[in-house]
C-alpha positions as CSV (number, residue, x, y, z in Angstrom):
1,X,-38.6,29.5,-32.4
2,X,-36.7,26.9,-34.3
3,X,-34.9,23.5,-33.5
4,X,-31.9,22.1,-35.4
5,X,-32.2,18.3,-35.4
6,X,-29.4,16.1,-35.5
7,X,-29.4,12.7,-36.9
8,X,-26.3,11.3,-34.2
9,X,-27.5,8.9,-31.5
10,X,-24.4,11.0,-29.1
11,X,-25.9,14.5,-29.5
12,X,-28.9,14.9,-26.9
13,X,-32.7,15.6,-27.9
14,X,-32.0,18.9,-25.8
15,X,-28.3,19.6,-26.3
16,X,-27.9,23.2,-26.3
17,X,-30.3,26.2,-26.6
18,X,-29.0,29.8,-28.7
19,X,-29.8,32.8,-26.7
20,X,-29.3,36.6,-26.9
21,X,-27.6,37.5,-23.9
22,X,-25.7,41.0,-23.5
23,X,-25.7,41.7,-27.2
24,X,-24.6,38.7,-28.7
25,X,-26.1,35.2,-29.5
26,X,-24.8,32.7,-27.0
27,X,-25.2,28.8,-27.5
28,X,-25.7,27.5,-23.9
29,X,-25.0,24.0,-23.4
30,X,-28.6,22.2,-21.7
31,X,-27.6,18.5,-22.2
32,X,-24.9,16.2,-23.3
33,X,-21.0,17.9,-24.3
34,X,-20.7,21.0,-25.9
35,X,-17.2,22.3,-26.9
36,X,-14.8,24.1,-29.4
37,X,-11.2,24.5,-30.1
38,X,-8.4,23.8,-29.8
39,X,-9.9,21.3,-26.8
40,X,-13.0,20.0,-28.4
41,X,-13.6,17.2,-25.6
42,X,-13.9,19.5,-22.9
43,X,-17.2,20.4,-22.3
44,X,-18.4,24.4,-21.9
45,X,-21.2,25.6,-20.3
46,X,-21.8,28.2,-22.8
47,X,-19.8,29.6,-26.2
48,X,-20.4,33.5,-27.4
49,X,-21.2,33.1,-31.3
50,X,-19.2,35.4,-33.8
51,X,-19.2,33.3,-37.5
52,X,-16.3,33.5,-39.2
53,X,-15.9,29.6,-39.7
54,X,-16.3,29.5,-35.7
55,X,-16.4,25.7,-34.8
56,X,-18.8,23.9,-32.6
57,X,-18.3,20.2,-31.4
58,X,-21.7,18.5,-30.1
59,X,-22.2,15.1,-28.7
60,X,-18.7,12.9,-29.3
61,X,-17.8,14.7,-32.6
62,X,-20.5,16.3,-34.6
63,X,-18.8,19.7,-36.1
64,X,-21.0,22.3,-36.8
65,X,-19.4,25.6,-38.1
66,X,-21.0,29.1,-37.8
67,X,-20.4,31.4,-40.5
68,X,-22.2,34.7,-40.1
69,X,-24.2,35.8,-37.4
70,X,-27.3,38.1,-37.6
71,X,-28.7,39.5,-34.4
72,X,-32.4,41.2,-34.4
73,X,-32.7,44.9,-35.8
74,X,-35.8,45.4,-34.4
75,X,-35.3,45.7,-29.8
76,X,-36.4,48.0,-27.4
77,X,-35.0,51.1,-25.3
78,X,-36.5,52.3,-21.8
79,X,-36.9,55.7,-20.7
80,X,-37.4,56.8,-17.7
81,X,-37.1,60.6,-15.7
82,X,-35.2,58.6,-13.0
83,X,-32.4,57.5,-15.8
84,X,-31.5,60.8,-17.6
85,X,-33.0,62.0,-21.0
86,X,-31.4,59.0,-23.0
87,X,-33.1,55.5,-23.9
88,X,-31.3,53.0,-22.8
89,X,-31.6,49.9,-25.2
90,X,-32.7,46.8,-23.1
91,X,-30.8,43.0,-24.2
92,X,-32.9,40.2,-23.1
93,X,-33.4,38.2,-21.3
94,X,-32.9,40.3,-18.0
95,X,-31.9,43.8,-16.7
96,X,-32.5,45.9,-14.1
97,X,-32.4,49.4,-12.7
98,X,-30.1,50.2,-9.2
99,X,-29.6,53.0,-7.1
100,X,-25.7,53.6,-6.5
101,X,-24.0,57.0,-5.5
102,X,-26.9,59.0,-5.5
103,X,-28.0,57.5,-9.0
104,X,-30.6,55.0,-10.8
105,X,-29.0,53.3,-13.5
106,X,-30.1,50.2,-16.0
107,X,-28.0,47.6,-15.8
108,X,-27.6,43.9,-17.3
109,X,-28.3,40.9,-14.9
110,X,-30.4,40.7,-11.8
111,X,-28.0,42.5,-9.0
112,X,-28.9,41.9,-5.6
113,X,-29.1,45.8,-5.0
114,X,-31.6,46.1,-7.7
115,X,-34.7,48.2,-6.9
116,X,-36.4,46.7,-10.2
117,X,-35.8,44.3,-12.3
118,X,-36.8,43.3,-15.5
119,X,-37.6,40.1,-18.0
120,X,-38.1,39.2,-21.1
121,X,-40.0,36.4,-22.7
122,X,-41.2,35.7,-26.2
123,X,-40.3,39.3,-27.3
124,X,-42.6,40.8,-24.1
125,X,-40.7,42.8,-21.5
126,X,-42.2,42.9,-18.0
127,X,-41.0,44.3,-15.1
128,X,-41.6,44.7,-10.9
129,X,-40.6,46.4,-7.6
130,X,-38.0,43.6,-5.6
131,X,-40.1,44.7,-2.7
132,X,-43.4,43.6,-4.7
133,X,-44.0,39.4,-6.1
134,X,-46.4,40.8,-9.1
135,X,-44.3,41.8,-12.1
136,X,-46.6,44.3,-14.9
137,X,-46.1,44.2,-18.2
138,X,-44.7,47.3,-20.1
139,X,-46.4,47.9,-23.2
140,X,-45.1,50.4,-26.1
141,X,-45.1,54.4,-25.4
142,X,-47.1,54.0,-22.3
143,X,-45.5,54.7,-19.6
144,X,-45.9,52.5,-16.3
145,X,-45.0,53.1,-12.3
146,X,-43.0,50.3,-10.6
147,X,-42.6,51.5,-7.4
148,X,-40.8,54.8,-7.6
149,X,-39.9,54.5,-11.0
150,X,-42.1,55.2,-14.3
151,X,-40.4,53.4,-16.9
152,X,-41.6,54.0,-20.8
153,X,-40.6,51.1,-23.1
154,X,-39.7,52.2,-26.8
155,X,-39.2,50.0,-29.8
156,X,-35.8,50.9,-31.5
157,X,-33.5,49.9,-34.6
158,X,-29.6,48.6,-33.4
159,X,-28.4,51.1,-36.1
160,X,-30.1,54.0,-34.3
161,X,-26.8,54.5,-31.8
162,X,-29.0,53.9,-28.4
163,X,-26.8,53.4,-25.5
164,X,-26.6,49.6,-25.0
165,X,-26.5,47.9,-21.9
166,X,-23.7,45.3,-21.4
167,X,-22.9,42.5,-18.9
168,X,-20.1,43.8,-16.3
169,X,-17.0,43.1,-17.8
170,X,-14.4,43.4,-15.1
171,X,-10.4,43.2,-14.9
172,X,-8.9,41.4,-11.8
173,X,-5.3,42.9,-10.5
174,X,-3.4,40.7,-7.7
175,X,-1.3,43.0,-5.6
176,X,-0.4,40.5,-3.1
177,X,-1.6,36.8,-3.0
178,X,-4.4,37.4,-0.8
179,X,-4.6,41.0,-2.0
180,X,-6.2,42.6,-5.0
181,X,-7.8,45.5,-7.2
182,X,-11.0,45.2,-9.0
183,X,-11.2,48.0,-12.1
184,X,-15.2,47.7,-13.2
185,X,-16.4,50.8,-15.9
186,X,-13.7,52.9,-15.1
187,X,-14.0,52.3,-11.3
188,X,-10.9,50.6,-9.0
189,X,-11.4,49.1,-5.8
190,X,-9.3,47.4,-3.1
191,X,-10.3,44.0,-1.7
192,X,-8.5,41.9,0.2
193,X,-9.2,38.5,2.1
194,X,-7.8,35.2,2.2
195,X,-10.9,33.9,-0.1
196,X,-8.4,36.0,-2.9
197,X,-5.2,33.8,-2.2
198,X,-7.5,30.8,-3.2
199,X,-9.3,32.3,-5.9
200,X,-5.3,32.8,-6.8
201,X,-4.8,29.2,-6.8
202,X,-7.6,28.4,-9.3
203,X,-6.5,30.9,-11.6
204,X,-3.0,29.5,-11.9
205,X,-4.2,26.0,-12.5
206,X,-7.1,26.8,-15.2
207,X,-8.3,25.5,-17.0
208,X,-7.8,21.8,-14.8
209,X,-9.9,21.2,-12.1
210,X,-8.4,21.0,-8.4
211,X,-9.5,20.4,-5.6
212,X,-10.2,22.5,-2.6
213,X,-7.9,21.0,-0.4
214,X,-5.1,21.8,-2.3
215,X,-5.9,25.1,-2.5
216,X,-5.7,26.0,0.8
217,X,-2.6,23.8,1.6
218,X,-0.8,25.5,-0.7
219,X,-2.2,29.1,0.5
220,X,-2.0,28.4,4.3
221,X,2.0,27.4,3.3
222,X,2.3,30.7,0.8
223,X,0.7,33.1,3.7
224,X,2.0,30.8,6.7
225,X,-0.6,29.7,8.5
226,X,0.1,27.0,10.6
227,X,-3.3,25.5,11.1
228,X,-5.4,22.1,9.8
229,X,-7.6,23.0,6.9
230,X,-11.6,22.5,6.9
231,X,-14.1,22.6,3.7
232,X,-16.3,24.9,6.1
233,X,-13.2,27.1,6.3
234,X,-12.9,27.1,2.6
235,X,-16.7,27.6,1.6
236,X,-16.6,30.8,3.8
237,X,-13.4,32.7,2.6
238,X,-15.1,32.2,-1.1
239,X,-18.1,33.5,-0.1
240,X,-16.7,36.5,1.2
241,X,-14.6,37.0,-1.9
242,X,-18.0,36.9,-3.7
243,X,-19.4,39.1,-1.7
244,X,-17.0,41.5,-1.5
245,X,-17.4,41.6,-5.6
246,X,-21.0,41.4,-5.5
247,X,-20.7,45.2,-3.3
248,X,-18.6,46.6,-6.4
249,X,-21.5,45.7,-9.0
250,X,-20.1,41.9,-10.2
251,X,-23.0,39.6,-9.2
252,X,-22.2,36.5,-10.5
253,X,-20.8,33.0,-9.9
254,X,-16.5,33.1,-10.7
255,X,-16.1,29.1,-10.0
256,X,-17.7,26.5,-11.7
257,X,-18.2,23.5,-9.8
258,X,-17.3,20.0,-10.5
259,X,-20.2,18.0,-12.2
260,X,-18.7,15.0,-10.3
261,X,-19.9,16.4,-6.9
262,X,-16.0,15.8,-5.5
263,X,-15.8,19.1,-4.0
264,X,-13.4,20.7,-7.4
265,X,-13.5,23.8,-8.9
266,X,-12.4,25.8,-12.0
267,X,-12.3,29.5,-12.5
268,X,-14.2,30.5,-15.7
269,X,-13.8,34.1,-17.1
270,X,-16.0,35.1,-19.7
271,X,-14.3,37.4,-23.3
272,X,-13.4,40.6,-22.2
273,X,-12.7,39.6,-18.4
274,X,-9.1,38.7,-17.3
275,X,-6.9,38.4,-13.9
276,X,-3.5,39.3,-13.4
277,X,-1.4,37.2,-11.5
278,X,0.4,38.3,-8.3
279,X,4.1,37.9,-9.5
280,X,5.5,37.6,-5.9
């Protein structure tokens, strides 16, 4: 491990932390602003390094720029009986294998219908049994049972071609304002819920925050409701829109919430994940 000090009383002791998430080096933002063009004073929770002359604003307007980008040769592949006769490389710092249609499978993430999951730290992979608390570690070319599983951890070169496991990248169709389908590796589904019309709303106003209140009002008008709207109401229309994604394999927070504590969202995609509006 390595730290870049700054010498700029506006950059933070702990400003941001680089870490290899789904494949890639990502700079997440810990402390203080973190952004990049073309709106360098809005501040990011995290930004996916590529090089290229890629710029990086910290504090109120320290530049640094990111040329080339080298990710680790060196990782490691699991193979297990239960996942087929292919290794399956592993991308710190988390994965985990689920059972869906009849099949295990190693995914990115920690799911909430995982059966195991996995971590990584300092280079070590362990891994446990969600129905057990104790996690084992998983040495090289020896193969360990967690639960029902016996998973064999491999070291492996990138150039080697072994299936890598990505984050779920997902694409977001609106068929009607409170209506949509979700495509996620290859598969579609139908969804629907009023949750949708407001996650609508956000979309169409990124990147600005707005508030919740507006939201609604301008669904309940959109849909015709005709009655007063409550922040309970609200909260529990998004949390069935994010657990109606969660049931298609998308476990993860779509809003970003307000670092002022006023009740505001923002929708925040990630590269490779896009909505299409409902065009009325």
């Amino acid at each position: 491990m390595c730290a870049l000090q700054l010498n700029d009383p506006w950059v933070s002791e702990a400003n941001a932390l680089v870490s290899l998430r789904g494949g890639g080096l990502t700079l997440l933002r810990l402390r203080g602003h973190l952004g990049q063009p073309p709106d360098t004073r809005e501040s990011v929770d995290e930004i996916l390094l590529h090089g290229g002359e890629q710029q990086v604003v910290l504090g109120r307007d320290t530049t640094l720029v990111v040329e080339e980008v080298n990710l680790p040769g060196d990782l490691f592949a699991l193979e297990s009986p239960s996942l087929g006769r292919r290794r399956h490389a592993l991308e710190p710092p988390h994965a985990a294998v689920v059972h869906r249609d009849g099949k295990h499978r190693l995914v990115a993430g920690h799911p909430d219908d995982a059966v195991v999951v996995l971590a990584c730290t300092d280079g070590r992979w362990s891994a446990r049994a969600v129905s057990e608390r104790v996690a084992y570690p998983l040495p090289r070319g020896r193969g360990v049972r967690i639960g029902e599983l016996t998973l064999t951890l491999w070291p492996y070169r990138r150039a080697e071609g072994t299936t890598l496991v990505a984050p779920p990248r997902f694409r977001i169709a609106f068929t009607g304002l409170d209506k949509v389908e979700v495509e996620r590796d290859g598969e579609v589904h139908a969804l629907a819920g009023r949750g949708w019309a407001y996650f609508h709303h956000f979309v169409v106003h990124a990147p600005d925050w707005d508030h919740w209140l507006t939201a609604v009002e301008t669904t309940y008008e959109a849909l015709g409701v005709r009655k007063a709207p409550t922040k309970s109401g609200f909260h529990k229309a998004r949390t069935a829109m994010l657990r109606q994604l969660a049931a298609v394999g998308i476990h993860r927070e779509l809003f970003e919430k307000s670092p002022a504590g006023d009740g505001q969202y923002r929708f925040k995609p990630r590269p490779g994940e896009y909505i299409q509006l409902w065009d009325g």
